[in-house]
C-alpha positions as CSV (number, residue, x, y, z in Angstrom):
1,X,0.0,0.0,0.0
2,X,1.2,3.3,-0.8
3,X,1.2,6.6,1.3
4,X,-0.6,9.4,-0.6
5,X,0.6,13.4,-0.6
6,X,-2.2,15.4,-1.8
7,X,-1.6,18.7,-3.1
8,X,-3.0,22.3,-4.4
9,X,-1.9,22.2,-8.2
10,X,-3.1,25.9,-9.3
11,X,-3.7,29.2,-7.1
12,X,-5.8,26.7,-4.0
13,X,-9.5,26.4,-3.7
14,X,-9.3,23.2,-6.2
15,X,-11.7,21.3,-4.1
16,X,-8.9,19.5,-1.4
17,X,-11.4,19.3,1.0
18,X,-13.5,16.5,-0.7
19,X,-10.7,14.6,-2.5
20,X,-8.6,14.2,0.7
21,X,-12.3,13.7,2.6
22,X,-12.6,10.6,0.1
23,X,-9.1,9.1,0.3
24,X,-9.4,9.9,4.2
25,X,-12.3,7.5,4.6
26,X,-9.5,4.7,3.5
27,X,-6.8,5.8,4.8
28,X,-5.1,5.6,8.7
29,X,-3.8,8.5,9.2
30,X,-4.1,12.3,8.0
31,X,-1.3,15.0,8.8
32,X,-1.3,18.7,7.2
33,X,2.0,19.7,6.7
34,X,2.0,23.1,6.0
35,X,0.3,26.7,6.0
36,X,-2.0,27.4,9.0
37,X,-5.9,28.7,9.3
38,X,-5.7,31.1,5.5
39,X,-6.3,27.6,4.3
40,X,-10.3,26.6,4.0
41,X,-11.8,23.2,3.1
42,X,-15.6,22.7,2.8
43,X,-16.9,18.8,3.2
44,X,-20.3,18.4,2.1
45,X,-21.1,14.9,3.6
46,X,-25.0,14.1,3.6
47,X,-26.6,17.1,4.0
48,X,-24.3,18.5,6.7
49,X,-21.5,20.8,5.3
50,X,-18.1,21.4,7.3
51,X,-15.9,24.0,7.0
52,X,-12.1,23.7,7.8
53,X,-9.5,26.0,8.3
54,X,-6.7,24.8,10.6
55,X,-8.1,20.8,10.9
56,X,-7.1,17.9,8.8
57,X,-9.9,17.1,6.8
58,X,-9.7,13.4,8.2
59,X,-10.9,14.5,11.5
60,X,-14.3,14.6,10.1
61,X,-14.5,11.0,9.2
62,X,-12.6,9.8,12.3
63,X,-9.6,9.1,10.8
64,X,-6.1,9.9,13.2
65,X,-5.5,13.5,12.2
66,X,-2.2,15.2,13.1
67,X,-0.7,19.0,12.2
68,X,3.0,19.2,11.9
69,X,5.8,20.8,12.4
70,X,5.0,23.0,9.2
71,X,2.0,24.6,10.2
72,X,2.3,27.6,11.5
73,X,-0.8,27.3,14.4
74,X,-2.9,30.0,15.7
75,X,-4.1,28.6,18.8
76,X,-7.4,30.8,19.8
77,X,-8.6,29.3,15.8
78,X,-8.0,26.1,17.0
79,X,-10.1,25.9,19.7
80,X,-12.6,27.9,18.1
81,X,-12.7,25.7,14.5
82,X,-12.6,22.5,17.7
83,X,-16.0,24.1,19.4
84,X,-18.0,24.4,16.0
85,X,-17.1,21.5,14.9
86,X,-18.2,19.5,18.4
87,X,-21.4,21.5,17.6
88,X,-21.6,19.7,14.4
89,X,-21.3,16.6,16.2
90,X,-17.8,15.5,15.2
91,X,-16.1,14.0,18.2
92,X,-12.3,15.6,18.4
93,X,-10.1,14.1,21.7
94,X,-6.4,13.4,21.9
95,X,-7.0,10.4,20.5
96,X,-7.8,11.2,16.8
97,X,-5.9,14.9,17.0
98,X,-2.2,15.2,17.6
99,X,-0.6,18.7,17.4
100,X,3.1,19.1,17.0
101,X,4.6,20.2,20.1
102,X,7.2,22.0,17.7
103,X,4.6,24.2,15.6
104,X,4.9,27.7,15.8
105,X,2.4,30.1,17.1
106,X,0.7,32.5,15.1
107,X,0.2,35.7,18.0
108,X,-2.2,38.6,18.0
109,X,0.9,40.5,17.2
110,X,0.9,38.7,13.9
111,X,-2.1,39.2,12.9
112,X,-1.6,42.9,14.2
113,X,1.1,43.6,11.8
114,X,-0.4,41.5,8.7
115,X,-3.3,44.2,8.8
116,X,-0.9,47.6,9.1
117,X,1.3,46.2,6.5
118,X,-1.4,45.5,3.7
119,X,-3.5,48.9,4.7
120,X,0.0,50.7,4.2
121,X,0.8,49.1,1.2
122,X,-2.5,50.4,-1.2
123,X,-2.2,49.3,-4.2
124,X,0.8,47.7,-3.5
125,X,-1.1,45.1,-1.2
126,X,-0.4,41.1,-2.4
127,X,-4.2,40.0,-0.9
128,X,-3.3,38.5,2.2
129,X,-5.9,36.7,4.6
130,X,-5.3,39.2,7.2
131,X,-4.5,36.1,9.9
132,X,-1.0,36.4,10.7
133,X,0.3,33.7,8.5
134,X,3.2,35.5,7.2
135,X,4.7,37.3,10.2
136,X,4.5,33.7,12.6
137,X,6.5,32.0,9.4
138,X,8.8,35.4,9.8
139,X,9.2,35.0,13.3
140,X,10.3,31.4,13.0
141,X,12.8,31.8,10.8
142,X,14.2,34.8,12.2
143,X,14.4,32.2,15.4
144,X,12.0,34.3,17.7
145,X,8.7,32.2,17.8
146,X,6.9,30.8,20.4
147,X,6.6,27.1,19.7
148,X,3.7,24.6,21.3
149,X,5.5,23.0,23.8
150,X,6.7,26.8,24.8
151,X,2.9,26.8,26.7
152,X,3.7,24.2,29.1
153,X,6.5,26.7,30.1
154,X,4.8,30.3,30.1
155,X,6.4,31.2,33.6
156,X,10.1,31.4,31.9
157,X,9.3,33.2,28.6
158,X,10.7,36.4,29.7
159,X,14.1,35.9,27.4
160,X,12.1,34.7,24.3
161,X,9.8,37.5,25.0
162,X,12.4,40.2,25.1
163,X,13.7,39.3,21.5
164,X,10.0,38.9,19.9
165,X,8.8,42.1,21.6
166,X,12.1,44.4,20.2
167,X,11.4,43.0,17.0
168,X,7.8,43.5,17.1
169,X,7.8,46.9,19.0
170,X,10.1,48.3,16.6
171,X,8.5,47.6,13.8
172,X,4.8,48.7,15.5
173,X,6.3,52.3,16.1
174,X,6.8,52.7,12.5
175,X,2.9,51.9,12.2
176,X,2.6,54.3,15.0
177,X,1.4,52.0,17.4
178,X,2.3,51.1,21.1
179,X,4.5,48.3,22.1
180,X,3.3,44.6,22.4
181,X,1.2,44.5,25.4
182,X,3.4,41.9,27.4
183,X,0.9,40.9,30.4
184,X,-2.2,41.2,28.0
185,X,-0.4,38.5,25.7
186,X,0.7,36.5,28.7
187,X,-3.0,35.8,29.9
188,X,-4.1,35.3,26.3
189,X,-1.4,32.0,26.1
190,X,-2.2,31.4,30.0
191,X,-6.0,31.0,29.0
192,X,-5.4,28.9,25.8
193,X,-2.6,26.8,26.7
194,X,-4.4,23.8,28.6
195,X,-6.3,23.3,25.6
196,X,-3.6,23.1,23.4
197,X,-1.1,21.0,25.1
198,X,-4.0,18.0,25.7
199,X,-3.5,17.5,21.5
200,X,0.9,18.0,22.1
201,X,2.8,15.7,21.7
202,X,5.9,14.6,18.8
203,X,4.0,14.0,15.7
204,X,7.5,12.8,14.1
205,X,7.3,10.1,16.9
206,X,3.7,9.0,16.4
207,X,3.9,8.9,12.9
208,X,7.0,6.9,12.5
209,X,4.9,4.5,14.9
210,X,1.9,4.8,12.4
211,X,4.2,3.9,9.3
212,X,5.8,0.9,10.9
213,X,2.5,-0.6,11.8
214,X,1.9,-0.4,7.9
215,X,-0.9,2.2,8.0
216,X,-1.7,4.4,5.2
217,X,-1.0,7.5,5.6
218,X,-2.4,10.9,3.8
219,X,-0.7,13.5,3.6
220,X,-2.5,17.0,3.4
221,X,-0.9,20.1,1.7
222,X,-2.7,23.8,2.3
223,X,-3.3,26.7,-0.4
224,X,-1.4,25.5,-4.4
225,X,1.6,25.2,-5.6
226,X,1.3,29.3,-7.7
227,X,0.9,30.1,-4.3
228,X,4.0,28.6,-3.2
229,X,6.7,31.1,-1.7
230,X,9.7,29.8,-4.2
231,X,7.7,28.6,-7.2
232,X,4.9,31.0,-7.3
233,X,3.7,33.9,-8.6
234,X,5.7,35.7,-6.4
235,X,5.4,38.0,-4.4
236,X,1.4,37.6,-4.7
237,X,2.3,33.8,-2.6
238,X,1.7,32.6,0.3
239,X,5.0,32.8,3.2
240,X,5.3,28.5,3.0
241,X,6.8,26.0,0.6
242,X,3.3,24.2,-0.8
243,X,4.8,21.6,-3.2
244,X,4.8,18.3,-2.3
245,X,8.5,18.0,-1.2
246,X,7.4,20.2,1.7
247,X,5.3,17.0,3.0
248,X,8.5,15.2,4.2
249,X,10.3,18.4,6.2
250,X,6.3,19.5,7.7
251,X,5.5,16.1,8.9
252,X,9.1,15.0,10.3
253,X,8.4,11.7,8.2
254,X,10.6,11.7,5.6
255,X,11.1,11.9,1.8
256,X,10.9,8.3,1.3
257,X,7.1,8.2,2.6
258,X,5.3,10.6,1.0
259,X,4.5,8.1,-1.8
260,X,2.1,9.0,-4.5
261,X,1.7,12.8,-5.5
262,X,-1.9,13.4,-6.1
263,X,-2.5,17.2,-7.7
264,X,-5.9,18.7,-6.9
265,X,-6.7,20.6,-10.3
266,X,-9.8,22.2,-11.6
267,X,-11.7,22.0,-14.7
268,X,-11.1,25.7,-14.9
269,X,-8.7,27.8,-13.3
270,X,-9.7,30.7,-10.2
271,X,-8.0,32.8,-8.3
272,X,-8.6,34.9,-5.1
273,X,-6.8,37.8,-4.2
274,X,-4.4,39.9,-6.4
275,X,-1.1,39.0,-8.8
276,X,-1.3,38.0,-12.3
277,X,-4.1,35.3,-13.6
278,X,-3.3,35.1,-17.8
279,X,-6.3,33.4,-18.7
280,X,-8.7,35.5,-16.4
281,X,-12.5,35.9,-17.8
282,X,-14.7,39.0,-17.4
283,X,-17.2,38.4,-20.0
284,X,-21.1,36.4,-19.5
285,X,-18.8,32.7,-19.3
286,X,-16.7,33.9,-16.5
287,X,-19.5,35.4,-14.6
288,X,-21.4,32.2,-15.6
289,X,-18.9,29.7,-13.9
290,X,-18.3,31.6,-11.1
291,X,-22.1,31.2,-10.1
292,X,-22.3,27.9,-11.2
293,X,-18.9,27.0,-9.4
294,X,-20.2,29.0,-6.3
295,X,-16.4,30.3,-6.7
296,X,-16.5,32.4,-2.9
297,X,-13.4,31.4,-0.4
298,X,-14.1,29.6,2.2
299,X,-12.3,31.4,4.6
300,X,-12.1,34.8,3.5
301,X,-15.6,34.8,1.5
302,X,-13.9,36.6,-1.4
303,X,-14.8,36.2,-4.9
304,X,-12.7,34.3,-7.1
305,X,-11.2,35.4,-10.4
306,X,-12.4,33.1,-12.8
307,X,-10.8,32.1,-16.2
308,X,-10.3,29.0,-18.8
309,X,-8.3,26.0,-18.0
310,X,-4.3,26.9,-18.1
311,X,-2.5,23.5,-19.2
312,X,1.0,25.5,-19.3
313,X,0.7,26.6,-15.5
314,X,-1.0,22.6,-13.9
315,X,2.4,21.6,-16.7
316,X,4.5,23.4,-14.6
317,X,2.9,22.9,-10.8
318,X,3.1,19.1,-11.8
319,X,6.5,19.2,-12.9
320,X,8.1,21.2,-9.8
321,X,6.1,18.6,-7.4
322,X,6.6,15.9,-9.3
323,X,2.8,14.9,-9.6
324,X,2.1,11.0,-10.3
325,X,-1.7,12.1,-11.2
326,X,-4.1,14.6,-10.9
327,X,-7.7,15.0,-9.5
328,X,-9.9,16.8,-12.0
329,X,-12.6,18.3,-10.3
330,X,-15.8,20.2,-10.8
331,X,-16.2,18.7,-14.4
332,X,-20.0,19.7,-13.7
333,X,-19.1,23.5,-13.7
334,X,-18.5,23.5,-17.6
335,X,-22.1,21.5,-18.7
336,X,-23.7,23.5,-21.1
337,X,-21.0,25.4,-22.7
338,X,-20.7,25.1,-26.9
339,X,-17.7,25.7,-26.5
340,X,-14.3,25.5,-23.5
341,X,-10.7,26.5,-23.7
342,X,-7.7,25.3,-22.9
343,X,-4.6,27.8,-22.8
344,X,-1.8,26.3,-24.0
345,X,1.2,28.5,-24.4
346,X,2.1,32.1,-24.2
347,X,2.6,35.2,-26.2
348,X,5.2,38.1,-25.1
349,X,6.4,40.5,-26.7
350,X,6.1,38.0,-29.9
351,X,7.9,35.1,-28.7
352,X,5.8,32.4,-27.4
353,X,6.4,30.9,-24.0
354,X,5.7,26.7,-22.5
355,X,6.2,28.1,-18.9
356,X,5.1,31.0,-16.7
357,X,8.3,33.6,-16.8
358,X,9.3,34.4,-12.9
359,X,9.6,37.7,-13.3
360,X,6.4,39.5,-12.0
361,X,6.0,42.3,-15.0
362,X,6.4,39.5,-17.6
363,X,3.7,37.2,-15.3
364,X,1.1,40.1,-15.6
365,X,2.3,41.0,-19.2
366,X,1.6,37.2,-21.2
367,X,-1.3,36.9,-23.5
368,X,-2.8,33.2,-23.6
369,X,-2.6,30.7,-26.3
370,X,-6.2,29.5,-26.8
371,X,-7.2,25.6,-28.1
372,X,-10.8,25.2,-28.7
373,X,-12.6,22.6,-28.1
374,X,-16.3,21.7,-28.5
375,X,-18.9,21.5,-25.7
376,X,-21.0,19.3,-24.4
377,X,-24.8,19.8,-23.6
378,X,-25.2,16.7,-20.9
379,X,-25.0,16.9,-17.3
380,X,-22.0,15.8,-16.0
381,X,-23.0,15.8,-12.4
382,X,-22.9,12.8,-10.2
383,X,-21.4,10.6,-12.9
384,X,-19.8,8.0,-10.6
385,X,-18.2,5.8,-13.8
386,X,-16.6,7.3,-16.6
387,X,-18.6,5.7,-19.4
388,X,-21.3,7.9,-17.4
389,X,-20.0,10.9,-19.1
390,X,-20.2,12.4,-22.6
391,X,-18.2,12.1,-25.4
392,X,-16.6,15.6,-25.4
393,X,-16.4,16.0,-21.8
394,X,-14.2,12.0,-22.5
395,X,-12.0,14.3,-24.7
396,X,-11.7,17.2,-22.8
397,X,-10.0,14.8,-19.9
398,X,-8.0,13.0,-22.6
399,X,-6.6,16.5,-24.0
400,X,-6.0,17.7,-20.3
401,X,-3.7,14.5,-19.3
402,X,-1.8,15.3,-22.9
403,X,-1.2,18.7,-22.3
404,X,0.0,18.7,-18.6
405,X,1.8,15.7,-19.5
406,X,0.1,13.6,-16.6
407,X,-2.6,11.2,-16.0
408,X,-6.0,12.3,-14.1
409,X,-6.6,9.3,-11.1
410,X,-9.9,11.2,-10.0
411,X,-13.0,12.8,-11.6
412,X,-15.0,14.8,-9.4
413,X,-18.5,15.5,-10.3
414,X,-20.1,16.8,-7.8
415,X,-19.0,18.5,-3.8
416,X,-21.0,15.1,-2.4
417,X,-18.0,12.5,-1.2
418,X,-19.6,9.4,-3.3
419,X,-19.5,11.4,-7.0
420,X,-15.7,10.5,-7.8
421,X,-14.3,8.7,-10.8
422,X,-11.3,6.4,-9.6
423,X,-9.5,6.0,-12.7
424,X,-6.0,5.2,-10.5
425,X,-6.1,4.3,-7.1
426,X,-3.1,6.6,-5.3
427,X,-3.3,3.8,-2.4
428,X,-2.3,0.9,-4.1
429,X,-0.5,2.5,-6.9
C-alpha cells in the first residue's frame, strides 16, 4: 500500500477538502503539513457541510488527524474551528488529533502587523488573509517564535519575549502603534494553553509508529503550488513552501514516505486575491462559472477570479512537485458550454512561452494561447463511472492529461464524497 501526498496544483480552492475527505475515509492517518488557518476546506457529507480551516480534513471521518511541524498554528482558531465543529457533532479528543509540540504560534501580534502592513501598502497590497500567516513563518525563521510546547513553560518566557517584543515593537512604532502588550499576551497564552497542550505531543514520533504498523497515511498540503513562496507567482504567494516536497520536512516523516503525489486541479482555473491570472474571464462565461462554481473562499468569503483551464501553468505545478496524477474536479461547472478552452502557451512580446516567466511584470504581461474545443450539452453531475459521461467531456480529460503531461486518477463531479471517478487508485498504486 502506498502513502498518498495530496496537493493544491493551481492558485488553492481546487476542491482539497473532498478529495482528501474521500481518500481519508480509507486511509489511517491524515497530517497537514503546511500553512496554517488562511487555508479553507468545505466537506459536504450528507446534508451537513463542514468547513475547515486549521483541521485535517480526516478528523471529520474519524480518521487519526495530526498537524505538523510546518504549520504555522494560531491557537485561539483552534479551539474555536474545535467548538464548531463539536457542535456539528464530530467527536475531536487526543486520541484522533495530535498537534506538534514544535509548531509555531501564530500571536495577536501577527495578525496585528499582517493588517498595518497591507493597509500601508495600497495598491501595493499582495491580498493576504489578514491572519498572521506570514509574520509567525517570519518569526520562525528569524528564530524568535513561540513554539507549542513553549505553553507548558509560560512562567520562563521572559528571554524569548524580550527578542520577539524588540522586533515587534520596533516595527509597531513605524505603524505608529504602542508596544506589544506583554501581560495582556501572557493571559491570552495562560488561558489557551491547557487546551492546546492536551492534543501536544511529537508528531514525528507518532507517525514513525503509524508507518511501521503499515498504516496508510495521507498527507494534506494547504493553499497550491502558484501560491508557493519559491515557485509561485511571487510576491502575490503565500509565506510556505506548498509543493509536495514540503510533506516530508512538515511532517518529520521523511522523503521516502510521501509516496504517491496526487494534484488537486480544476476543470477551470480561479483565483482569489491579487497578482497575475493570464487566462482570467470578465465576459457572460466567466461570470457564468463563477455562479455555477459557487467560486466564494471559504475562509475569507472573497470572490474568485475566474478564467479558462491553463495547461502551461498545472504543466509546470506538476513538474516542480513531481505529480504521479491529478484529480480533475468540478467537471460539472462546464455543462452547457458550446464551446471550453484550454490555454496552451504564451505570447510576449512575440515570442511564445511553454512556462510562466518568474519575473512578475512579464507574469502580468503574457497573453494566452487559446485551443478550442467543443462542448457538451449533458449533465455531467454525479457521474460516478466514466462511461457515465459524454463524449466531449471524455475528450476534454484526454486532451487535459496530454497537455499537462500527466494522468487524471480522479473525476469529481459533484461536492458530495460518493460522486468521484477512480480512474487510479493513489493507495495501491
Amino acid at each position: 500500500m502506498a502513502n498518498v501526498t495530496v496537493i493544491g496544483a493551481q492558485w488553492g480552492d481546487e476542491g482539497k477538502g473532498k478529495i482528501v475527505d474521500w481518500l481519508a475515509s480509507r486511509a489511517d492517518a491524515v497530517v497537514r503539513f503546511q500553512g496554517g488557518h488562511n487555508a479553507g476546506h468545505t466537506l459536504v457529507i450528507g446534508n451537513t457541510t463542514y468547513k475547515l480551516s486549521l483541521l485535517p480534513s480526516g478528523i471529520v471521518s474519524g480518521t487519526l488527524s495530526m498537524i505538523g511541524n510546518g504549520v504555522v498554528l494560531d491557537p485561539w482558531a483552534l479551539r474555536d474551528e474545535v467548538a464548531k465543529l463539536e457542535g456539528q457533532g464530530v467527536e475531536i479528543n487526543a486520541d484522533n488529533l495530535a498537534i506538534a509540540d514544535n509548531c509555531s504560534l501564530i500571536l495577536p501580534m501577527h495578525r496585528d502587523l499582517d493588517g498595518l502592513r497591507e493597509t500601508a501598502a495600497g495598491k501595493g497590497k499582495i491580498g493576504t488573509t489578514g491572519r498572521g500567516i506570514g509574520p509567525a513563518y517570519e518569526d520562525k525563521v528569524g528564530r524568535r517564535a513561540l513554539r507549542v510546547c513553549d505553553l507548558a513553560h509560560l512562567d520562563d518566557l521572559d528571554p524569548q519575549l524580550d527578542r520577539l517584543c524588540a522586533h515587534h515593537d520596533a516595527l509597531r512604532a513605524g505603524f505608529d502603534q504602542p508596544p506589544v502588550d506583554r501581560e495582556a499576551l501572557l493571559a491570552e497564552l495562560r488561558d489557551v494553553a491547557d487546551f492546546v497542550l492536551r492534543f501536544a505531543q511529537p508528531v514525528w514520533k507518532r507517525l514513525k509508529k503509524v508507518r511501521k504498523a503499515g498504516a496508510k497515511i495521507l498527507f494534506e498540503g494547504a493553499q497550491g503550488v502558484l501560491l508557493d513562496v519559491d515557485h509561485g507567482t511571487y510576491p502575490f504567494v503565500t509565506s510556505s513552501n506548498t509543493v509536495s516536497g514540503t510533506a516530508a520536512s512538515g511532517s518529520g516523516l521523511g522523503p521516502n514516505s510521501t509516496g504517491f503525489v496526487l494534484g488537486i486541479v480544476k476543470a477551470y482555473t480561479t483565483r482569489v486575491g491579487s497578482g497575475p491570472f493570464p487566462t482570467e474571464l470578465s465576459d457572460d462565461v466567466g461570470q457564468r462559472l463563477g455562479e455555477r462554481g459557487h467560486e466564494f473562499g471559504t475562509v475569507t468569503g472573497r470572490q474568485r477570479r475566474v478564467g479558462w483551464f491553463d495547461a502551461v501553468l498545472v504543466r509546470q505545478t506538476c513538474a516542480v512537485s513531481g505529480v504521479t496524477g491529478i484529480a480533475l474536479t468540478k467537471i460539472d461547472v462546464l455543462d452547457g458550454l458550446e464551446t471550453v478552452k484550454i490555454c496552451t502557451g504564451y505570447r510576449l512580446n512575440s515570442n511564445v512561452y511553454d512556462y510562466l516567466p518568474s519575473h512578475s511584470a512579464e507574469q502580468a504581461a503574457v497573453e494566452p494561447i487559446y485551443e478550442d474545443m467543443e462542448g457538451w450539452s449533458e449533465s455531467t453531475a454525479g457521474a460516478r463511472s466514466y462511461a457515465d459521461l459524454p463524449a466531449n467531456a471524455i475528450k476534454y480529460i484526454q486532451r487535459v492529461q496530454e497537455l499537462i503531461e500527466c494522468p487524471v486518477a480522479l473525476v469529481s463531479t459533484s461536492p458530495e464524497r460518493d460522486d468521484t471517478i477512480l480512474m487510479r487508485d493513489p493507495f495501491v498504486d
